[in-house]
MARKE-853170 format. One record per residue: x, y, z of N, C-alpha, C, O in turn. Coordinates in steps of 0.1 Angstrom, whole numbers, plus 2048, in hexadecimal, padded with zeros to 3 digits. Layout:
# residues N
XYZXYZXYZXYZ
...
***
This chain:
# residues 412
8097F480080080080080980C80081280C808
8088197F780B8227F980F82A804805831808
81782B80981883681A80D83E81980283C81E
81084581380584E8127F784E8167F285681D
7F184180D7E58408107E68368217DD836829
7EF8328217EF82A8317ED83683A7E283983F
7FA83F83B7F784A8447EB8508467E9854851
7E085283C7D485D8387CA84F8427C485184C
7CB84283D7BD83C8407BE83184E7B582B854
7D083184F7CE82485B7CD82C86D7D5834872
7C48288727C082787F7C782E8867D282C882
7C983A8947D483F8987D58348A27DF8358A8
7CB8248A97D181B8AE7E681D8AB7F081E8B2
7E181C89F7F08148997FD81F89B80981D89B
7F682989E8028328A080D82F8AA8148388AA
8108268B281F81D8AF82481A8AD82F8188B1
81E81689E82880D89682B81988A834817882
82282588982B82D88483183588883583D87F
83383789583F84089B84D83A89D8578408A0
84982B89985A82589B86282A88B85C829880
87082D88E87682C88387881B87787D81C86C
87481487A87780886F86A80786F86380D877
8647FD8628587FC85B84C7F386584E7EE870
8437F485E8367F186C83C7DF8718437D886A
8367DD87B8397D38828377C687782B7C4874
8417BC87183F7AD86A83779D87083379386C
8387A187883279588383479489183E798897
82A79089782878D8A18257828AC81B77B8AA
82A7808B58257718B98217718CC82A7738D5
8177708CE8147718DC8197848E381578F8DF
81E7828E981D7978EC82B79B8EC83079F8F6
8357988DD83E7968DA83C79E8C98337998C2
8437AA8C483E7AA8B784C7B08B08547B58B6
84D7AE8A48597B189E8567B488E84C7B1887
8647BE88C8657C98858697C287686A7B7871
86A7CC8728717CB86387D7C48628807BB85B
8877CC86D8947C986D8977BC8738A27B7873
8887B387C88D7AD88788F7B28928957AA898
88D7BA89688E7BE8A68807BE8AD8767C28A8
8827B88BA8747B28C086F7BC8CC8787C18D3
8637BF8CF85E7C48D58527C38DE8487C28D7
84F7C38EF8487BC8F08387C58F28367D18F2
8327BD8F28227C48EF81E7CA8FB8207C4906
81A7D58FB8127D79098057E19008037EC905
8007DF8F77F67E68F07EC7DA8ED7E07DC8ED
7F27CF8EA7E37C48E97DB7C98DB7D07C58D8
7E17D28D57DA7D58C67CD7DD8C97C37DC8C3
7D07E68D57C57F08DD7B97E48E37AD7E68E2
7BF7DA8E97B77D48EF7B17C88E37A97BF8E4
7B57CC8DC7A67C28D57AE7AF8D47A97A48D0
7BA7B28D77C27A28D87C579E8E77D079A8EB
7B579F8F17C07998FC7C678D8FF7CB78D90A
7C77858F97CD7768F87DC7768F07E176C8ED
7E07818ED7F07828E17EB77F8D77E17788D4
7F27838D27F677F8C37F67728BC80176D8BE
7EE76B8B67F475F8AE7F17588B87F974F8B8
7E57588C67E774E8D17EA73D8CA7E37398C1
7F57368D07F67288CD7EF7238D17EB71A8C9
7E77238DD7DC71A8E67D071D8DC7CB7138D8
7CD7258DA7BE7288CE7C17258C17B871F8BB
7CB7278BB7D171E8AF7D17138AB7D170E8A0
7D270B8BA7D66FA8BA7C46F48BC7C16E98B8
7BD6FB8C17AE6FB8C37A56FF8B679A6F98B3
7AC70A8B17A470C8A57A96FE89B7A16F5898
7B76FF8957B86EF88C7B56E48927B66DB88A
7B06E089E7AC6D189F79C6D489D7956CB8A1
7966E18987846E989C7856E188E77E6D788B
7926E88847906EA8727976E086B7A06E2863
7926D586E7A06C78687A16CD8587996D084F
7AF6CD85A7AE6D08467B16DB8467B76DD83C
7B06E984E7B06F58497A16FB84479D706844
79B6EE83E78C6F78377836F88427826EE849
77E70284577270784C76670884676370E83B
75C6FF84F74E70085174A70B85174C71285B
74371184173D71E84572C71984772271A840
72F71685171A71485872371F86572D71F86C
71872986471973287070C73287770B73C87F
7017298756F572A87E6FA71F88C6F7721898
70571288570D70C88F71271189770F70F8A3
72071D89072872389B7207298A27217288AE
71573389C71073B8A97077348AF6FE73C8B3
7057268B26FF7218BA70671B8C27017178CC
7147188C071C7108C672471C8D27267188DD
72972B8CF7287338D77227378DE7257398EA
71773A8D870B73E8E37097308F17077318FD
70A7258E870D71C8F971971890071A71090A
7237218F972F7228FF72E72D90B73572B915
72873790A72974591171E73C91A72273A926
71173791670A73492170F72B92B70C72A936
71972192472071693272C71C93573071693F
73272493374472793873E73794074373894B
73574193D73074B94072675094A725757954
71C74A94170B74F94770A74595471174795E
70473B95370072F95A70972E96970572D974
71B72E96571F73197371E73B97C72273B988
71874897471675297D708757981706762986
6FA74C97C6F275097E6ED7589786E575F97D
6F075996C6EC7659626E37639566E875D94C
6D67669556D27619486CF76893F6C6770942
6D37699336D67739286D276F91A6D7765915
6CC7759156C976F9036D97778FC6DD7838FE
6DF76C8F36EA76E8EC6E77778DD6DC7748D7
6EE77F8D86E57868CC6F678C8C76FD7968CA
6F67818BD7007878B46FE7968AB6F57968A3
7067A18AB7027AF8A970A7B589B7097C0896
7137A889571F7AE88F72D7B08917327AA89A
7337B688B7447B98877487C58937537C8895
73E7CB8997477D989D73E7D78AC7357D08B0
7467E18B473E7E28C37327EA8C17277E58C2
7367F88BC72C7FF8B671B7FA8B47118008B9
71C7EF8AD70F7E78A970D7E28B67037E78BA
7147D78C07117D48C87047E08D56F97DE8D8
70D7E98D87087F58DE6FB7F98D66F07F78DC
6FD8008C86EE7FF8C36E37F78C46D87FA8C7
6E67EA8C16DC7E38C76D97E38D36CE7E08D5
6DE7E68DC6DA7E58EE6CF7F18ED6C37F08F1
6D47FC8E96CF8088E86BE8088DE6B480E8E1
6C08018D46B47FE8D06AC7F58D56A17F78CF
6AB7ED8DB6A67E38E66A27EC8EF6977EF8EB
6A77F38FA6A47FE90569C8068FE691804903
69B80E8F56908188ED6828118EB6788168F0
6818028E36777F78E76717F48EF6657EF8EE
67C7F78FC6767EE90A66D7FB90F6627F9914
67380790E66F81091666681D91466182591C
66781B90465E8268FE6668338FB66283C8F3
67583290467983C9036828418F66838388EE
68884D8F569984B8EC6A38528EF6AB8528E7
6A585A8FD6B485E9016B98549086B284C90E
6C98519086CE84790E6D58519136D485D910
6DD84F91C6E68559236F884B9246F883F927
70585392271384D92471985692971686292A
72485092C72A85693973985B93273E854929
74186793774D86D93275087593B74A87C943
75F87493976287E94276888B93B77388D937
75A89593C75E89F9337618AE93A7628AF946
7638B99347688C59397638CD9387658D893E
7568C992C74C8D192A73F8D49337348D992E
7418CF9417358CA94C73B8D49557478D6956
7308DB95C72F8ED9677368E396E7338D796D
7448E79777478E59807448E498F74A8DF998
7328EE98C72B8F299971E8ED9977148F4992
71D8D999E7128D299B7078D49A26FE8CC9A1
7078E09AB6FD8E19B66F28E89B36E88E69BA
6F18F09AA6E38F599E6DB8E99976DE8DD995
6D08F09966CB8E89886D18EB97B6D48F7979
6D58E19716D28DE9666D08D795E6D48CB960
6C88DA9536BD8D49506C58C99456D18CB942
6BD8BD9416C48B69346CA8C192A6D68C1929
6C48C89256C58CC91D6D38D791A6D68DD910
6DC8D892A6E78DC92E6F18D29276F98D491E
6ED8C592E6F88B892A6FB8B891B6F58BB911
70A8B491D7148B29107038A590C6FC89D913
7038AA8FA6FC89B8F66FD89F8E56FD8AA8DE
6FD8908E36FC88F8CF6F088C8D06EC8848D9
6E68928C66DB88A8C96CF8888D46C98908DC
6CF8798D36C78728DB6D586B8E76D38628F0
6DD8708E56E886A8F16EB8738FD6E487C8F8
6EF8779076EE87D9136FA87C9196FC872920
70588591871387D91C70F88792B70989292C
71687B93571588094572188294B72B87F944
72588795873288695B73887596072D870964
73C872961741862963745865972747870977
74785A97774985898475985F98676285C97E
75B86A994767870995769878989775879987
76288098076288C97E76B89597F77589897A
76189A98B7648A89927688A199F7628A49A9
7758969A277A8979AC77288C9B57678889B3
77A8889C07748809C87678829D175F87B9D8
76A8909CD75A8979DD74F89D9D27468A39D7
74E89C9C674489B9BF73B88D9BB73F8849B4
73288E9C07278829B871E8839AD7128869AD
72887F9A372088299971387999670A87C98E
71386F99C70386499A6F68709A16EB87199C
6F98769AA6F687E9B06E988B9A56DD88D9A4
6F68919A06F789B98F6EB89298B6E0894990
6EE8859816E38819796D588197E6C988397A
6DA87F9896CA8799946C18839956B5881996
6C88929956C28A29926BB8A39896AF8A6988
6C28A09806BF89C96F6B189796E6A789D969
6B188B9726A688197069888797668E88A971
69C88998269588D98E68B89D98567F89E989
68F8A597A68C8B29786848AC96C67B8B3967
6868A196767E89F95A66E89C95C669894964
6658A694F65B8A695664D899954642898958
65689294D64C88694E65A87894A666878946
64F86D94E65E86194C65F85C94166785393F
65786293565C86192666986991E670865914
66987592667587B92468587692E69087A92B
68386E93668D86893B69386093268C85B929
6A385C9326A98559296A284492B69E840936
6A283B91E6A082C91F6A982C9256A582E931
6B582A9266C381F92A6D182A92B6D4834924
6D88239356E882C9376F08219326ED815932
6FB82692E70681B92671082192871482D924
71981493572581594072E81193872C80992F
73B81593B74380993C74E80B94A75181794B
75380595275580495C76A80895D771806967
76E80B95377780C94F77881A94377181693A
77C82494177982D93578A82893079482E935
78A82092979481D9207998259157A5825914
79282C90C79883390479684590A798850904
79284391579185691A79A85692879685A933
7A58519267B18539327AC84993B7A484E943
7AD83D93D7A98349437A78389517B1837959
79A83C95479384195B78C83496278A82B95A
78983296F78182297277B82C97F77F833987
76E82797975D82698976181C993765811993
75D82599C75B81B9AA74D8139A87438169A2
7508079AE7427FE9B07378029B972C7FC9B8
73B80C9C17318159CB72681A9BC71B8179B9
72F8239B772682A9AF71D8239A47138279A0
72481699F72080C99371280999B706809997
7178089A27058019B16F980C9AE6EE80B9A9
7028189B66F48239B46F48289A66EE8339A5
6F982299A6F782998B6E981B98B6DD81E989
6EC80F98E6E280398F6D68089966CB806990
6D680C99C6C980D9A86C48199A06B781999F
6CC8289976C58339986BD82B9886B6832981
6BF8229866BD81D9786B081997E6A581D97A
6AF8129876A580A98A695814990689811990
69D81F99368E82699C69082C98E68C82098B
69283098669083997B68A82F96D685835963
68B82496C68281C96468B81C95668581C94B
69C81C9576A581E94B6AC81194E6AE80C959
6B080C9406B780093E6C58049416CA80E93D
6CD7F89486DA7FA9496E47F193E6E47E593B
6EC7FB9396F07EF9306FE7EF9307017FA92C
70B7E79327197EA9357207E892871D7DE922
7277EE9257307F091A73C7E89217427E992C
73D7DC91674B7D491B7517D390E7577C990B
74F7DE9057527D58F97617DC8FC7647D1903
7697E18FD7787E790277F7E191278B7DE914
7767E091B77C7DA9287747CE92D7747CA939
7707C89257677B89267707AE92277A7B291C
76E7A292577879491E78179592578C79291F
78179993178D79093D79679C93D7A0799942
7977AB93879F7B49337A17BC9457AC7C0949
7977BC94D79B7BD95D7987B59657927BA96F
79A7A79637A17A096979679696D79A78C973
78679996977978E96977B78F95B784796955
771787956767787949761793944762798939
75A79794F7527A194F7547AD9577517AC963
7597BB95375F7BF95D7597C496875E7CA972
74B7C09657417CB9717417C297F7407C698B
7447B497B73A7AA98173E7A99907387A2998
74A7B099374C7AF9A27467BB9AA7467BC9B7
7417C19A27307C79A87297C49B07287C99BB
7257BD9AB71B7B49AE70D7BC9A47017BA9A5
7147C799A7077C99957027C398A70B7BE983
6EE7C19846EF7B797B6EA7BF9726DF7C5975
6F07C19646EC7C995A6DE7C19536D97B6956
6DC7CD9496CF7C89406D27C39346CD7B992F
6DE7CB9306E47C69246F17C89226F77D3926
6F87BD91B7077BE91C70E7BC90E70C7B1909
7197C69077207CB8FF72B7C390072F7C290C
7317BC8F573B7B58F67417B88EA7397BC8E2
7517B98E47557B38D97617B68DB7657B38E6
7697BB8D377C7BC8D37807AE8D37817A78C8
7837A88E17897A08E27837908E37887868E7
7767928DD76C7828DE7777798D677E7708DB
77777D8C977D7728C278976C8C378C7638BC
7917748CD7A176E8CE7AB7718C67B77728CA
7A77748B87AF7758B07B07858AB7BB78A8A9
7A378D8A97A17988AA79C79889E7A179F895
78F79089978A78D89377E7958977787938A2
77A7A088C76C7A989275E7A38937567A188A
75D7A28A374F79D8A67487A48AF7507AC8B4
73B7A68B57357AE8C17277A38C072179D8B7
7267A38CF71879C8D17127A98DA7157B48DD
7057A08DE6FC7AA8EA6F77A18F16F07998ED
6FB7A19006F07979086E879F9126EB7A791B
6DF79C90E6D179F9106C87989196C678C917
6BF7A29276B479892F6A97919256A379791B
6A878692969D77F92169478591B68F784910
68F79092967F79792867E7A19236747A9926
6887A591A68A7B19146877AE90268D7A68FA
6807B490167C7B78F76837B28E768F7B68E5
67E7AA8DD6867A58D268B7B38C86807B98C6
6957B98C36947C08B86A07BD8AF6A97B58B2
6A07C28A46A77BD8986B37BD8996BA7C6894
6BB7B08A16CB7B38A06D07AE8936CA7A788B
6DC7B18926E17AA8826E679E8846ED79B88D
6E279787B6EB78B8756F178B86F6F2794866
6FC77A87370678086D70C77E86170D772860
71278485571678084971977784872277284F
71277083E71576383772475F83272675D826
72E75F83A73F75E83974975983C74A75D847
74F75583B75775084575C75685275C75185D
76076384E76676A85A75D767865762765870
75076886274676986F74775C87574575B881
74A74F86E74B74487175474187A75273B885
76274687476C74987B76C74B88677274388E
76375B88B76676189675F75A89D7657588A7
75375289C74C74D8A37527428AE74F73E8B9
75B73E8A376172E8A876D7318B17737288B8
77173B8B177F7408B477B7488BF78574D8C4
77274B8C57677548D07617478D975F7488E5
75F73C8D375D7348DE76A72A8E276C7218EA
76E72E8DA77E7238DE78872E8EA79272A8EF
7857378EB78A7418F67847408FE789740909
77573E8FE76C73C90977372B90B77E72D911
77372390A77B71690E783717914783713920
79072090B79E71D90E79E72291C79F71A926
79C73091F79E73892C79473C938797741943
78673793177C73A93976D72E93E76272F942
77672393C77271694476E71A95476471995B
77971E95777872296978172F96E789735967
77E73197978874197B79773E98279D74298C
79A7329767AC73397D7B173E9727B9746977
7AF73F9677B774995F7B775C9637C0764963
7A675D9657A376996C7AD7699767B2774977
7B37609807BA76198B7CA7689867D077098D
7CE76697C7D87629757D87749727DF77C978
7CF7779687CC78396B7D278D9767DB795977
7C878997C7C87919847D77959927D979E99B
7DD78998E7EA78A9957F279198C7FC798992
7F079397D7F779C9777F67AB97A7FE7B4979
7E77AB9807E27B897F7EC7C398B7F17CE989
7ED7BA9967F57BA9A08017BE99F8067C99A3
8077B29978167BC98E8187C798D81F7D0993
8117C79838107D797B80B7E39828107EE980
8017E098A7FE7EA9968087F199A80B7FC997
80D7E89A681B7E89AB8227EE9A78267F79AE
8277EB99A8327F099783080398B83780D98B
82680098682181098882281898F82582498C
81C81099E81B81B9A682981F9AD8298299B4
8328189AC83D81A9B08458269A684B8319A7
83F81F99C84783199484183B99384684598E
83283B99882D84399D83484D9AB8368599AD
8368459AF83984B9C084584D9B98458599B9
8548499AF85D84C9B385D85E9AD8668669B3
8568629A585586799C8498759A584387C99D
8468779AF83A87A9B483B8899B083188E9AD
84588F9B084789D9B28478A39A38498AF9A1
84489899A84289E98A82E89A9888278A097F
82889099381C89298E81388A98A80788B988
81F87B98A81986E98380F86998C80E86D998
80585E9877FB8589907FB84D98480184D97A
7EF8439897EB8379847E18349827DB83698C
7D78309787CA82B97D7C48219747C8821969
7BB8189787B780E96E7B38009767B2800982
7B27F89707A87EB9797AE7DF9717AC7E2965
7B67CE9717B87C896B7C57C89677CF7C896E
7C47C795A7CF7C69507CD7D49457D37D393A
7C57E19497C57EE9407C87F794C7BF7FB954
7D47FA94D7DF8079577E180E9517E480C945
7E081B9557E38289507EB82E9597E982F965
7F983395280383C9587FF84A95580185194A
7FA84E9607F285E95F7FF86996380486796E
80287495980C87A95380288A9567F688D953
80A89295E8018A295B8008A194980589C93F
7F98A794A7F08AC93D7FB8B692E7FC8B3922
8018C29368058C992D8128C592D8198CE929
81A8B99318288B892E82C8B091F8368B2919
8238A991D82189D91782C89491783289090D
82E89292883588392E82D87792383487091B
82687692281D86692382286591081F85A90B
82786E90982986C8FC8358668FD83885C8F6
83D86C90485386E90484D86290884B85C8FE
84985C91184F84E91784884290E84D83790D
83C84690883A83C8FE8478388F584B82D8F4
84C8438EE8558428E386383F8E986C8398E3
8628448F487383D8F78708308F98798278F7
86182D8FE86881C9048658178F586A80C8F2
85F81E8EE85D8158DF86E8148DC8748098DB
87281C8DB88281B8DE8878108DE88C8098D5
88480F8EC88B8048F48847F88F28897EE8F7
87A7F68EC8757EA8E78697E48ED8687D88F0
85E7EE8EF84E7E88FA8467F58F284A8018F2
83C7F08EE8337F78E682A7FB8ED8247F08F1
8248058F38188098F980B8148EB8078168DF
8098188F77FC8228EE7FB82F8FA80282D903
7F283B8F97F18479017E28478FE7DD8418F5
7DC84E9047C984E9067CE85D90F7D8862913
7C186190F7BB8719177BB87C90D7C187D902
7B38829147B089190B7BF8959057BC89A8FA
7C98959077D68999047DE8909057E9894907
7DD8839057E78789047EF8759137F886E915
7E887E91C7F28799287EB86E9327E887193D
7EA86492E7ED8599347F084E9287EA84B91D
7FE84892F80083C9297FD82E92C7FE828936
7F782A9207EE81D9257F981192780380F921
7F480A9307FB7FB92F7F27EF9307ED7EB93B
7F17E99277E67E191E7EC7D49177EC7D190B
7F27CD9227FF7BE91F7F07B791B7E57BB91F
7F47AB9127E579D90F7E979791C7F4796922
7DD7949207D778E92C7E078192D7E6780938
7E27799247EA76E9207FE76E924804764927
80477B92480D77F92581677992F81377B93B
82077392B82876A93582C77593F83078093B
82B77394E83777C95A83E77C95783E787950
84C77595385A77A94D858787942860791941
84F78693A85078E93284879B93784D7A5933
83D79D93F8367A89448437AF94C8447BB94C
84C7A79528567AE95985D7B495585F7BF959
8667AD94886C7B49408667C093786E7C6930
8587C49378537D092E84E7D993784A7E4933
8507D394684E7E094F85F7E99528627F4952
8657DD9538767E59538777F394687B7FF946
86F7E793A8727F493186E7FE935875808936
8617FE93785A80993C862814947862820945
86881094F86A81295C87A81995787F82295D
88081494C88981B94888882593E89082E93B
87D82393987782E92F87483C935878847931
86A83994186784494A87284C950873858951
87C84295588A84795C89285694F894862950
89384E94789A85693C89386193689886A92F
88586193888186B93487F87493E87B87F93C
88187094988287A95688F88395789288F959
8958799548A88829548A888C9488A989894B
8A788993A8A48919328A089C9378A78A5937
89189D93E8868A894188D8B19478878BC94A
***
């Protein structure tokens, strides 16, 4: 492909691989990826989440050819998606008590979420939905009235302040609840709010479960569907399956995709309470790919999510990396750094107008560990290893880190 047109149309995901000097990355194998020249580098980007299992996983490889004897693939996809859908119901639903109609939505998250959203409009008669951001465009001074019609919104969408805002002594569940409370009949109240419990791509930002509780309950006296966005921090990415579920709260409908298929094969489902309403989700193209994903979405559900020893696994990594953040956090205190995030998606929070969180991307690209940067101005650097990722190797790409940071401090 012409540079040219690469530069103009590919993804700024990828802007890693065009900030290094040698040509975009030639292959990859588990959270190991290498260049043009040969020189190896280890993953802490996960392909913006959408690969948490590595690259090229061997364990889903060796599962998928004994699925495809021969290489040729069954394209019957009324099979696979019946064979997933009772994959998610025995490795998923069933041991947690959860009963959910499965509803394949398509290739993108996007579709996933619209369908939830069109389901809630059905159920409820209504059409504002309400999502959550942490924006700058919201009065600093939440103790007045204002009205919806104040709130950041596209449309029929309602953006709110997200939990911690305005600081730890502001409640913003509080804010909406004004909101609701001022509207003059319950047709103008929103059908449904759509969480996600982690803000992954807006400076990884994470809700307390205090507040996830009372966003549940204000759902419940207000007669709005709750619906959780996992399609970015769902599939084991903080350290459950699901990332709400140590909640203890029970959504209405739930957004999945990125990382279902293992391979990063584009899929999104919707699971949905039984007693909710049927409306037109899509099926899926008559293809292979979809056959693909299908088969390769429950072979992940197999490989890792039989029982919660791998979540355990998880979550001891999560530990690591905590740790050792916060350690360069503290060493580092007097320039400003902090931490935040849930799992296996950490954010090295960088003041704003220095742009720390870029220099240390690119030096450790340097040094050989690929990250990514998220926030209104790129200051926080994400750290986003596949769930799968050997300890020898998470250790060695926090050194990098840890020397990346060092050198860009001496420099400063």
């Amino acid at each position: 492909m012409e540079p040219r047109i690469l530069e103009r149309v590919q993804s700024h995901v990828r802007d890693y691989a065009r900030s290094a000097d040698t040509s975009l990355f030639t292959h990859a194998q588990g959270s190991v990826l290498a260049d043009a020249c040969g020189r190896h580098y280890i993953d802490f980007s996960s392909a913006a989440g959408a690969l948490n299992y590595g690259h090229d996983n061997p364990l889903l490889m060796q599962m998928l050819r004994r699925s495809v004897p021969g290489g040729t693939l069954e394209n019957d996809l009324g099979r696979a998606l019946g064979r997933f859908r009772d994959a998610i119901d025995g490795y998923l639903l069933r041991p947690r008590g959860w009963e959910y109609r499965v509803h394949y939505t398509g290739t993108t998250a996007a579709a996933a979420v619209e369908s939830a959203l069109k389901a809630a409009r059905v159920a409820t008669g209504r059409h504002k939905a309400v999502s959550f951001t942490r924006c700058d465009a919201f009065r600093a001074d939440l103790k007045g009235p204002i009205m919806w019609a104040a709130s950041t919104g596209i449309g029929d969408t309602l953006f709110m302040p997200y939990d911690g805002s305005f600081g730890p002594d502001v409640d913003t569940m509080a804010y909406l609840e004004r909101q609701l409370d001022m509207c003059p009949c319950d047709n103008e109240k929103p059908a449904a709010v759509v969480v996600e419990t982690v803000l992954g791509e807006g400076g990884i930002d994470v809700l307390s479960w205090r507040w996830l509780r009372d966003l549940e309950s204000l759902c419940r006296r207000h007669g709005m569907l709750l619906i959780m966005d996992e399609t970015i921090v769902g599939c084991g990415r903080t350290g459950r399956f699901f990332s709400f579920e140590a909640s203890g709260v029970r959504a209405d409908m739930i957004a999945l995709s990125r990382s279902l298929s293992g391979f990063g094969l584009p899929m999104s489902v919707l699971l949905s309470r039984p007693d909710l309403p049927a409306t037109q989700y899509c099926s899926p193209v008559s293809d292979e790919t979809a056959t693909l994903a299908l088969l390769t979405a429950e072979h992940v559900l197999e490989a890792y999510w039989a029982d919660d020893s791998f979540a355990v696994h998880v979550r001891r990594k999560e530990r690591m990396v905590r740790d050792w953040l916060e350690n360069l956090a503290q060493a580092y205190a007097h320039v400003g750094l902090g931490v935040r995030g849930r799992g296996l998606i950490q954010g090295l929070v960088t003041p704003a107008p220095l742009g720390l969180a870029t220099e240390i991307a690119s030096r450790a690209l340097a040094c050989g560990l690929v990250t990514l940067t998220t926030g209104t101005y790129d200051e926080v650097l994400k750290v986003l290893p596949a769930l799968t990722i050997d300890e020898d190797l998470l250790v060695q790409g926090l050194e990098v880190l840890d020397r990346a940071v060092s050198e860009v401090m001496e420099n400063r």
